[in-house]
N, C-alpha and C positions, 0 to 999 in steps of 0.2 A: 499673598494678599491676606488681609488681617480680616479677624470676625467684623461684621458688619453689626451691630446688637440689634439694629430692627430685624435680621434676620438670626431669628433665635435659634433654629434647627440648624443652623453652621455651627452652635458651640460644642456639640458634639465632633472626637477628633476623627469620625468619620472611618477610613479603613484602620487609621490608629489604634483602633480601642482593642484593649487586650484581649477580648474573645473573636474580635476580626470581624468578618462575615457570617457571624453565626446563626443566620438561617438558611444557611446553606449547607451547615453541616452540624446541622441539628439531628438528634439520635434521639428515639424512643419516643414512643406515643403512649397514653394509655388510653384505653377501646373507647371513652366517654370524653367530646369533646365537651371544655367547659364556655361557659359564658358568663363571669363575673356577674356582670350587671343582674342576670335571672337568678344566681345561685343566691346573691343576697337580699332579692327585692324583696323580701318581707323585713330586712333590716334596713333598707333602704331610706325609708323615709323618718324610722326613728331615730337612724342613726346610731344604729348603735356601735358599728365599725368605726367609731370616731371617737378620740380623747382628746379634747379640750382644756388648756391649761387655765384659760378666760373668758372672756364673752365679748371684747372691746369692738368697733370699726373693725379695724386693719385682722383681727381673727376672725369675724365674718367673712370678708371679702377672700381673705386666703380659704377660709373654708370652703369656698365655694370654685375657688379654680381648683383646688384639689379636686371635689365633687366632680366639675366638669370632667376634668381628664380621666377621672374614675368612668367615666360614661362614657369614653370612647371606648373603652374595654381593652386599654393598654397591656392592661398588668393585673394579675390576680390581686395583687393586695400591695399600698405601699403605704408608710407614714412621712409625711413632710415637718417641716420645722424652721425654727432659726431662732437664735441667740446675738441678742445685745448685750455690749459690755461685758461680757464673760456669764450674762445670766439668760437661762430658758425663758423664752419670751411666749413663745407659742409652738404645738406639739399637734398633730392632728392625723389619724391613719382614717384609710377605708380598706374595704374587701375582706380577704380571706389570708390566712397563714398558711392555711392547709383546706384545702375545699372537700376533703374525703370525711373529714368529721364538724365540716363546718366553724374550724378554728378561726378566731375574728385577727386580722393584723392588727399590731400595736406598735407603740413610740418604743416599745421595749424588745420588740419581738427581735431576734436574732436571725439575719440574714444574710447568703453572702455581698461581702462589697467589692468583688473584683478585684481592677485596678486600684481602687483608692489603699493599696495595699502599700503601692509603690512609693509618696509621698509620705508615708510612714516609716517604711525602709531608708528612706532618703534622710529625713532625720537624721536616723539613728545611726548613718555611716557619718553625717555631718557633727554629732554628738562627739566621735570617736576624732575628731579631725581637731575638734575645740580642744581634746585632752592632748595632740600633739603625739599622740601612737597613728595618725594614719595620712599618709600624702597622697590628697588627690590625683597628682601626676607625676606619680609612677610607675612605673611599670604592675599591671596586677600582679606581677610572678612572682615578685615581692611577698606576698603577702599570702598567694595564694597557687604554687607553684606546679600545683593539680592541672593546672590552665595551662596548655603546650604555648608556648610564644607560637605567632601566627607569623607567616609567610608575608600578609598584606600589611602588616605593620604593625606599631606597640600599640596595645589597650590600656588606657589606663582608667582608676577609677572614677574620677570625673564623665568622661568619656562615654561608661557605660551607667553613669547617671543621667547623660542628657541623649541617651539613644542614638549613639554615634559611634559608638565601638565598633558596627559593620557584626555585631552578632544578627543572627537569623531568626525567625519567629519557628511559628509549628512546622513543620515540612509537611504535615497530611493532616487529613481531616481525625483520625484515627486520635493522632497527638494531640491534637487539638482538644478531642476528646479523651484523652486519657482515664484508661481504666488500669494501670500499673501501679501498685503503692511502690513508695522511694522513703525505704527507711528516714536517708540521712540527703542533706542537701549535695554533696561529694556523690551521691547514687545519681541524685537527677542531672544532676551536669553531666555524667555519666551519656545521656541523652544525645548532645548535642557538641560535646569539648572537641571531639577532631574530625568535625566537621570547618569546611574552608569559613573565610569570613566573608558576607557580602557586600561588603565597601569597602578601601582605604579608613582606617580609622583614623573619627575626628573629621570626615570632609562631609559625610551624609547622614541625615538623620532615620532611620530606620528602627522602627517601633520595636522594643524587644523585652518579652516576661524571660524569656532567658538569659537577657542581661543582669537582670536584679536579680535571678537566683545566684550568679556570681557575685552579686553585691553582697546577699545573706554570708555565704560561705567565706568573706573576704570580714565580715564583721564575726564570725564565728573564731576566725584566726588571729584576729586584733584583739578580741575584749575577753578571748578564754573561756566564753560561755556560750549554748547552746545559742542558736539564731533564737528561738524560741523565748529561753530563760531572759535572755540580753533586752527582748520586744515588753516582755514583761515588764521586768523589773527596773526598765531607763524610759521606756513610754508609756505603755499601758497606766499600769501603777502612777507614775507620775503624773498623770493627764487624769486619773479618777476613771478610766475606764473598765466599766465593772463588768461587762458582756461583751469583750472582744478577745478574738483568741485565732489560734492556727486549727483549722477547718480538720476537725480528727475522728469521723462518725455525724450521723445527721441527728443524733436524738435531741428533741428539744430547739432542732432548728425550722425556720420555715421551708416549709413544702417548693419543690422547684417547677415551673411552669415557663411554658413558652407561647407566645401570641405570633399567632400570622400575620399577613397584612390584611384577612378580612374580618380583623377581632377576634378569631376564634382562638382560645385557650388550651392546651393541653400539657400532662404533665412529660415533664423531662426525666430521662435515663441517668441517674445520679453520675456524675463524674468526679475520678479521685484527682483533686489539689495538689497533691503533695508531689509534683512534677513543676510547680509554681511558687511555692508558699511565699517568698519576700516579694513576688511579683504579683498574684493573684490568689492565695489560698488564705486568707483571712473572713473570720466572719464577724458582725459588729452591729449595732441598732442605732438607729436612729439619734437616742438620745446620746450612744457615747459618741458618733460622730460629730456634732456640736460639742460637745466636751472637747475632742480631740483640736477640733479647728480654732476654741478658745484658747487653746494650751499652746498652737501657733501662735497666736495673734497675741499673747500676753506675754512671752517669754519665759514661759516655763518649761521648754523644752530645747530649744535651742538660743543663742544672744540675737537680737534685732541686726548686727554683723553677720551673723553667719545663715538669717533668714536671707538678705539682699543679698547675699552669693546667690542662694538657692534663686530668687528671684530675677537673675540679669540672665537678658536673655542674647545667646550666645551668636545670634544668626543667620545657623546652621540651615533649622528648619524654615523653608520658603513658602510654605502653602498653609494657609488658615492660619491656627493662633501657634505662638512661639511655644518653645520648650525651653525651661531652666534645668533645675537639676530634682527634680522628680515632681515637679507641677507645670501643669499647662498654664500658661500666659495668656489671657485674655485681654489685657490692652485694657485703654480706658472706657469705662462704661461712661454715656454721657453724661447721668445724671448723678453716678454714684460713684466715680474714680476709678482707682485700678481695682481690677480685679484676678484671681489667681483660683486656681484648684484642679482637681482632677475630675473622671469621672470613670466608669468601669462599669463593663458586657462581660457575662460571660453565661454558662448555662444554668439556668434559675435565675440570674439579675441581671438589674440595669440600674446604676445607682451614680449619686451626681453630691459633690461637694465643693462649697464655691465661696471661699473668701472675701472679704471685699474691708479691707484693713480700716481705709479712709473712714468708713462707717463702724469700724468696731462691732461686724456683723457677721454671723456664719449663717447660710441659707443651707440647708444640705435636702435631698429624697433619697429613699431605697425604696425597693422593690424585688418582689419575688419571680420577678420573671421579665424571660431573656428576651430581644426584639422590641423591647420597652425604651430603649433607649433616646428616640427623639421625643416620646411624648414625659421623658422624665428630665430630659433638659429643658425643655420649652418652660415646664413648671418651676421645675429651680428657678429659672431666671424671670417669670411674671413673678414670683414671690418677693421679689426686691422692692417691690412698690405697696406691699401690706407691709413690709419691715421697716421700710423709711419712715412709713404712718407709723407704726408702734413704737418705734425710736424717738419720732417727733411728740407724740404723748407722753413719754417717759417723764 
């Protein structure tokens, strides 16, 4: 059954999302629980946890569902936003970065983005596919022959772009959590490569960050350059993104938190990425994700051909909204068209990026912390109606 948009807490993919059920296998506390809303009430009313790009309608009104949701005590600290026509329309953060020194969030701040890792990887295997070095349906072994051929049938690249390969997610909470570093992407497969498949490949859609680490290691063997160097130097770079990178030390990044379901705050037990990186281990702000989603919607990254591949949806997946090949399908919104993006949980975030072509619009939120997840989709998608006013003012 397909999103319903008057029900906005369905756009979340629900057991989908790359950190799963992760309050259930949540790790580490520290002794002081936090309460946003009282750590910054004396910023509260000036406002000072907020950047403002302008003053118009439509940035009031946004400013104030941001506030709102800041008051249910979701999320230590997020900034929201969105971009018309390729330009920053409106920028706007509350809360904390770091609530142990009372660092304020900003549109700049650097945070993890989860999943939204994925549709970036996805690119950049679809990049290598426009050069005619890479065939979606082939065999990975091809390519990537580290990968034992599976008993349950062929994988192919395609396949484990639209979470159909029948790879498996964490097997424990432990993994889930990962506190292993993995040199090299070939270590982290390491993890999971002779383990069985769990579907027929190609017939079920089953969510998988261990898919996309095969994707990394499959673009690491095609383009001759690190997963790494390749993210850089063909998207990042390209896209103007000047605060994204593969998640390598926390210095300089925001502080990671987790909320309950009774608002209560506390901080999270750092976990190491690099058992994920082309699936979950990127970290990015606010402003370069608008950048990044401009650089979709304009053609700077991939041809308008090789986005509608990404965009058809194959389907596989039968419950809530479709899967292409590294973005969630949202169907038509009623007032605003199609819509497309991803969105990503994992320990420290909850973060939400969401296209909307028809309109020449990127909405995007991040946030510093995990369990945040319905109250940062809900916002994403109220923001489409301060953005259509700010587009109609244009």
């Amino acid at each position: 059954m397909r999103m319903t948009w008057n029900n906005i807490r369905r756009i979340g993919p629900g057991k989908d999302i790359e950190a799963g059920m992760e309050n259930q296998f949540r790790t580490g506390n520290r002794a002081m629980v936090l309460r946003p809303a009282a750590v910054v009430m004396c910023m509260w009313s000036l406002q000072l946890a907020a950047q403002v790009t302008s003053t118009t309608y439509a940035d009031l009104d946004a400013r104030k569902m941001v506030d709102a949701s800041y008051a249910t005590r979701s999320f230590m600290g997020a900034a929201a936003g969105f971009a018309i026509d390729g330009e920053f329309v409106w920028q706007y953060a509350v809360g904390l970065s770091d609530a142990s020194d009372s660092t304020l969030f900003q549109s700049n701040t650097r945070t993890r983005i989860a999943s939204i890792a994925k549709p970036m990887t996805a690119i950049a295997t679809m990049q290598l596919v426009e050069r005619g070095v890479l065939d979606l349906d082939v065999p990975v072994q091809i390519y990537l022959p580290e990968f034992a051929v599976k008993k349950e049938g062929v994988v192919t690249t395609r396949q484990l772009l639209q979470h159909t390969a029948g790879i498996g997610e964490y097997a424990t909470a432990k993994e889930r959590e990962n506190q292993v570093h993995y040199t090299t992407l070939l270590d982290a497969i390491d993890i999971f490569k002779d383990r069985d498949l769990i579907s027929v490949p190609g017939v079920e859609f089953n969510y998988s960050t261990y898919g996309y680490v095969l994707l990394g290691a499959i673009i690491e063997k095609v383009s001759g350059q690190t997963f790494t160097a390749y993210m850089q130097s063909h998207i990042w770079d390209v896209a103007g993104l000047q605060d994204t990178g593969v998640e390598n030390g926390r210095e300089g990044h925001a502080a990671l938190y987790h909320s309950n379901d009774k608002g209560k705050i506390s901080g999270s037990k750092i976990t190491d990425l690099s058992d994920r990186i082309p699936g979950g281990g990127f970290y990015s702000t606010l402003t370069d994700l608008l950048k990044f989603g401009n650089a979709v919607l304009d053609g700077s990254l991939i041809s308008a051909e090789s986005l509608a591949v990404m965009l058809k949806d194959p389907g596989i997946k039968t419950d809530g909204n479709g899967y292409g090949l590294g973005w969630y399908l949202f169907g038509e919104n009623p007032k605003y068209g199609n819509v497309f993006g991803h969105n990503g949980s994992q320990t420290g975030a909850s973060t939400f990026l969401m296209l909307l072509p028809e309109q020449h619009t990127v909405v995007a939120v991040v946030s510093n912390t995990s369990n945040a997840l319905p109250a940062v989709s809900a916002l994403t998608v109220a923001l489409f109606d301060p953005a259509a006013i700010a587009k109609a003012q244009r």
